[in-house]
C-alpha positions as CSV (number, residue, x, y, z in Angstrom):
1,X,27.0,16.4,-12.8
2,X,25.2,19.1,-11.7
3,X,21.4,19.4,-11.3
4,X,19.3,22.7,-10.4
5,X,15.7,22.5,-9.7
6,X,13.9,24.6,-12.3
7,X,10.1,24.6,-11.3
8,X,9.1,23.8,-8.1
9,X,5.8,24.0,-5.4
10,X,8.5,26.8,-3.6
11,X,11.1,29.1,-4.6
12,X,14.6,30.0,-2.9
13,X,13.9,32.7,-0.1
14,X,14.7,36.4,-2.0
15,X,15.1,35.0,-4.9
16,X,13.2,36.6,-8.3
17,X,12.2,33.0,-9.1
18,X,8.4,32.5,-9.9
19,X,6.8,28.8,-8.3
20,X,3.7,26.5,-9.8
21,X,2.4,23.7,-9.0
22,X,5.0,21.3,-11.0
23,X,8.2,20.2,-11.7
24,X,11.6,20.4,-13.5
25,X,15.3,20.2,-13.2
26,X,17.7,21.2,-15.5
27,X,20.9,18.3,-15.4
28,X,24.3,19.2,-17.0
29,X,26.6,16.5,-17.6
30,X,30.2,16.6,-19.8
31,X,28.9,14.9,-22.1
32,X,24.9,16.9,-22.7
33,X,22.7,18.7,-21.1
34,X,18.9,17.1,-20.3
35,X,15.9,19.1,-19.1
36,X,14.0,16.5,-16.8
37,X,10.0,17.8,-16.6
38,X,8.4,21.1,-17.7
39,X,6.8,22.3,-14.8
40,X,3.3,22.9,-15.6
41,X,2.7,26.7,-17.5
42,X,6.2,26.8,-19.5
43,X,5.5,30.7,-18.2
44,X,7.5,29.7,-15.0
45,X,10.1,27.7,-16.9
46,X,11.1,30.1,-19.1
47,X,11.1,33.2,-16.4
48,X,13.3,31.1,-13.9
49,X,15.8,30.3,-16.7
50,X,16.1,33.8,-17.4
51,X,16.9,34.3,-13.8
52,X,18.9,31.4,-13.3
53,X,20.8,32.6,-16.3
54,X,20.1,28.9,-17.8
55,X,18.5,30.5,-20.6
56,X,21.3,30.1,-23.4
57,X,22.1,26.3,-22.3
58,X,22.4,24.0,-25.0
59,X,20.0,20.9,-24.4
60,X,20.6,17.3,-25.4
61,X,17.6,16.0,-23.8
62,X,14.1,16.6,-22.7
63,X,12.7,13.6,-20.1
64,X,9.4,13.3,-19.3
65,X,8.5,11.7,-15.4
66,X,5.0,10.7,-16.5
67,X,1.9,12.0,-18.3
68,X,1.0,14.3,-15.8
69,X,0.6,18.2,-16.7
70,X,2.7,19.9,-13.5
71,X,5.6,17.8,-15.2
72,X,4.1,18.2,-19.2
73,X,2.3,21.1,-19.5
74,X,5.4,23.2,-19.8
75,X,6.6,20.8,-22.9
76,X,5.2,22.9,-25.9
77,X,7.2,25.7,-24.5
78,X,10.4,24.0,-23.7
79,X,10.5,23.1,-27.8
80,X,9.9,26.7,-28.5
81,X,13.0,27.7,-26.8
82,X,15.0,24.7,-27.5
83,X,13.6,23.4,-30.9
84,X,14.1,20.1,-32.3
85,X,15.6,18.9,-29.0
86,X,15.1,14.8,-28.7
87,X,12.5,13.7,-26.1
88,X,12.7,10.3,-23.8
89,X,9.7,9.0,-22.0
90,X,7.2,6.0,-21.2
91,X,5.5,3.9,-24.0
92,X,2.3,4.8,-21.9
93,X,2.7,8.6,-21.9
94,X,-0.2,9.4,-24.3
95,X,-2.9,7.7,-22.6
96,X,-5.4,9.9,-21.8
97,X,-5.7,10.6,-17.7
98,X,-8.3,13.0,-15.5
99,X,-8.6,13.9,-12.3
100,X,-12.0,13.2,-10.8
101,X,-13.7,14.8,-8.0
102,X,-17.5,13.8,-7.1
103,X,-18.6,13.3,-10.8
104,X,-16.3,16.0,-12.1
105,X,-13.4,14.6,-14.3
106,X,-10.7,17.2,-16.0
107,X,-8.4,16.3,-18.6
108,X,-4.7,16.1,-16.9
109,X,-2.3,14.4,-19.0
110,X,-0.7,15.5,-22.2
111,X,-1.6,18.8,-23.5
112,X,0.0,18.0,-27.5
113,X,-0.7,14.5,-28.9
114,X,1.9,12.5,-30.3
115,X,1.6,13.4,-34.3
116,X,2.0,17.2,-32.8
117,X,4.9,16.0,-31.0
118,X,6.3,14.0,-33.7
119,X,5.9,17.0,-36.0
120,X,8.4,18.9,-33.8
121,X,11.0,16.5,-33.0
122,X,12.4,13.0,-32.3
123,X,10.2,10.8,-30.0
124,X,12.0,8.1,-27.9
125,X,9.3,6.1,-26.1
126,X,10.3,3.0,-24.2
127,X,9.6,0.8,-21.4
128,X,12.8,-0.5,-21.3
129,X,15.9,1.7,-19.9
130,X,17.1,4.1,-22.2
131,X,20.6,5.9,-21.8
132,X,19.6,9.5,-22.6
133,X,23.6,10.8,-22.7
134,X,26.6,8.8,-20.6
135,X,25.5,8.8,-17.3
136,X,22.0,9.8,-17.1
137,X,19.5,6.5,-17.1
138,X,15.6,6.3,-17.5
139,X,14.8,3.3,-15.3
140,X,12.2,2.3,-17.6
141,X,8.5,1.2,-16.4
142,X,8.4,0.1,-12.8
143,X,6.9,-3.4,-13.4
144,X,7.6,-5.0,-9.7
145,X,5.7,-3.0,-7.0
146,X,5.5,-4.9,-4.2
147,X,5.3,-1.5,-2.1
148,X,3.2,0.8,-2.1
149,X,2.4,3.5,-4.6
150,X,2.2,7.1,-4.6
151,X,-1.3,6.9,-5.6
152,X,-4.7,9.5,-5.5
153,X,-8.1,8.4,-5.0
154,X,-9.0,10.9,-7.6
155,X,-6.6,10.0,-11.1
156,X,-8.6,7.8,-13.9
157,X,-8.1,6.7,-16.8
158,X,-10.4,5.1,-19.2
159,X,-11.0,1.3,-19.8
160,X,-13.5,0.8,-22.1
161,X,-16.3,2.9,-21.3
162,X,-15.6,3.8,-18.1
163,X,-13.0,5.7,-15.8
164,X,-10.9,3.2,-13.6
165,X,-8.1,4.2,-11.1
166,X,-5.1,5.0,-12.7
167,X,-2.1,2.2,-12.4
168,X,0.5,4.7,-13.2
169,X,2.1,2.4,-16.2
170,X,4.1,5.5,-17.6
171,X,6.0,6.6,-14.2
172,X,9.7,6.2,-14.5
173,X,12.4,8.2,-13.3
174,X,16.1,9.0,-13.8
175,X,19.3,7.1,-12.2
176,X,22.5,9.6,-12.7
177,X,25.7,8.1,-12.7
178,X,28.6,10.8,-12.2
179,X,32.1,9.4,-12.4
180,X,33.7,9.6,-9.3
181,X,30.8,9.8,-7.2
182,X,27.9,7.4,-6.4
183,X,24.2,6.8,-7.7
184,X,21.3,9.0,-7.8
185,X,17.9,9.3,-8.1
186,X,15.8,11.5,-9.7
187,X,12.2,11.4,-9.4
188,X,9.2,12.8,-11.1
189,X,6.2,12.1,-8.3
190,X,7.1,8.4,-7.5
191,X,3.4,7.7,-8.4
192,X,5.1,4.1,-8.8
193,X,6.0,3.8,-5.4
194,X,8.9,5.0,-3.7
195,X,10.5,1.7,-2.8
196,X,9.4,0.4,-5.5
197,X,11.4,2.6,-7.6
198,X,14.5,2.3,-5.9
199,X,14.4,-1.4,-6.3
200,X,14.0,-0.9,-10.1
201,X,16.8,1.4,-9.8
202,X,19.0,-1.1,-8.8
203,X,18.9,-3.0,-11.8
204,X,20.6,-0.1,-13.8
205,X,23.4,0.2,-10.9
206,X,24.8,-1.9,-8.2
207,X,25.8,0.8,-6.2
208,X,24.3,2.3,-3.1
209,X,21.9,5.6,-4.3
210,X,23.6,8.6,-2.6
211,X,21.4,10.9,-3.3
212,X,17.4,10.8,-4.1
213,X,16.0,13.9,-5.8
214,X,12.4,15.0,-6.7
215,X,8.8,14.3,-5.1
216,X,8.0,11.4,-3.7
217,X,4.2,11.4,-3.2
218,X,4.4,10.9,0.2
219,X,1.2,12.7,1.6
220,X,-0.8,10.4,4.1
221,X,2.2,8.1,4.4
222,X,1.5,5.7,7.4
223,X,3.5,5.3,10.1
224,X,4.1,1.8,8.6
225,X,5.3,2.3,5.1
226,X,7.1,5.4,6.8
227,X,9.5,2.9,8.5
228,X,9.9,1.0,6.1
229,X,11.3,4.0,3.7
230,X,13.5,4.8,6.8
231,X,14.6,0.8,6.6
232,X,15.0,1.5,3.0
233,X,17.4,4.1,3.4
234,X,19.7,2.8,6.0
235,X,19.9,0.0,3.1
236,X,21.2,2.6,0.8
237,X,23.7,3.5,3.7
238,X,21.1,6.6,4.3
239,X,21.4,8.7,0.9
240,X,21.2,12.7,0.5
241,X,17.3,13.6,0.3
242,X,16.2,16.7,-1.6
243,X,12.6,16.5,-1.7
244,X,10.3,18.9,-2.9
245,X,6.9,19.0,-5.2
246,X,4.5,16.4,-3.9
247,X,6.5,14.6,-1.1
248,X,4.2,16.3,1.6
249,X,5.2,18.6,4.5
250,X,4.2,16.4,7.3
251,X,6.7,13.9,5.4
252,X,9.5,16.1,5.2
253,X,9.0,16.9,8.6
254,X,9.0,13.1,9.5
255,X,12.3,12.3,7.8
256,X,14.1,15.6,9.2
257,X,12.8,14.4,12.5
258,X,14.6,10.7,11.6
259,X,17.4,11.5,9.6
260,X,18.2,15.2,10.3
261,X,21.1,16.4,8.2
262,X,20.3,13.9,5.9
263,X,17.5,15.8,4.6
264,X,17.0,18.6,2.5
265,X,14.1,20.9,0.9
266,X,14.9,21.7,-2.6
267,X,12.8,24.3,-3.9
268,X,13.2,26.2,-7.5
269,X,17.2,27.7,-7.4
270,X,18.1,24.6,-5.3
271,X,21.6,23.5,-7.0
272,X,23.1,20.2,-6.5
273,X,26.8,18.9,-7.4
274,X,26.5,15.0,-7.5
């Protein structure tokens, strides 16, 4: 397998790649191809295929993190260029979410509605894993968080009448399975919890994950929880980190300062061979 990070808060040094807000990979297997997140425009994700030359790939698969428009907003635009192409996400994915600052609240979750997206293609929405191709695993909802989440103060979503904090029901993210080679992880934001989601993980494979990919939502981490994701790690036999998106600076400087070669930025271009 290979995965190369599409969209991405950065961009590869000299590169002619163009950076958002957002997120998406592009994962090529033997057996298909799946686009994981839009990024947020679909203006970004289609200029950095045409750079990366990614452009004429054939598509399998589009996989959807969560709701959240950095990793949806791109999704009418992804069907433009790869119409008809199959899309895997949460049961949850349509409720409605905002953003909410003072008494402020703006619309961020899915930008087409499900008849608009059942209009254009095949909708597989489960809680429940779902094997997208051989290999490549949603891990389903994240139902067990003993951990914390990735969580913001400022995401709502409505119960009744009013706006309540968001619970993050339609977070999932990938587990890869390459032959030959061990487990991975591939994240959207990890609004679910980091640790959380790793345990989840682990119900899909028995192997150790040697290699976590994606944001992590890992701004304001304390000291605490940041131990315990070292502890976590050293579980996993201490696994390949390419973090990027909304895992935090401060944070990737904290686990560079802990793990050193271990971890890796991965801004858009970053390729990976699992």
């Amino acid at each position: 397998m290979r995965l190369t990070c599409l969209v991405d808060n950065g961009v590869q040094a000299g590169s002619s790649l163009w950076g958002e807000h957002g997120l998406s990979f592009l994962i090529e297997t033997d057996a298909g191809n799946v686009l994981w997140d839009t990024g947020r425009s679909g203006t970004v994700l289609a200029h950095n295929l045409r750079a990366l030359r990614l452009d004429g790939v054939r598509l399998a698969a589009i996989a959807l993190s969560h709701a959240h428009d950095d990793h949806t907003g791109g999704l009418e635009a992804a069907l433009e260029m790869f119409p008809g192409v199959p899309v895997y996400a949460h049961t949850d994915l349509f409720q409605e979410r905002f953003s909410r600052r003072e008494q402020d609240a703006r619309a961020v979750g899915m930008r087409l509605t499900r008849h608009e997206l059942e209009q254009r293609t095949a909708l597989y929405l489960s809680d429940d894993p779902q094997e997208i191709v051989p290999g490549v695993w949603t891990t389903g909802g994240i139902h067990h968080r003993p951990y914390p989440q990735g969580s913001s103060p400022h995401h709502f979503v409505w119960q009744g009448d009013e706006l309540v904090s968001d619970t993050y029901a339609d977070d999932l993210s990938l587990v890869l399975l390459p032959e030959g080679s061990g487990a991975a992880l591939l994240t959207g934001c990890s609004h679910a919890g980091l640790r959380n989601i790793m345990e989840t993980a682990h119900k899909i494979t028995r192997d150790s994950l040697s290699v976590i990919v994606g944001g992590t939502h890992l701004g304001g981490v304390t000291l605490g929880e940041l131990s315990a994701i070292l502890a976590a790690f050293e579980r996993e036999n201490n696994p390949a980190l390419y973090l990027n998106h909304c895992t935090g600076d401060a944070a990737l400087f904290s686990l560079r300062e802990a793990l050193g070669r271990h971890v890796h930025s991965c801004p858009a271009g970053t390729v990976i061979q699992l």
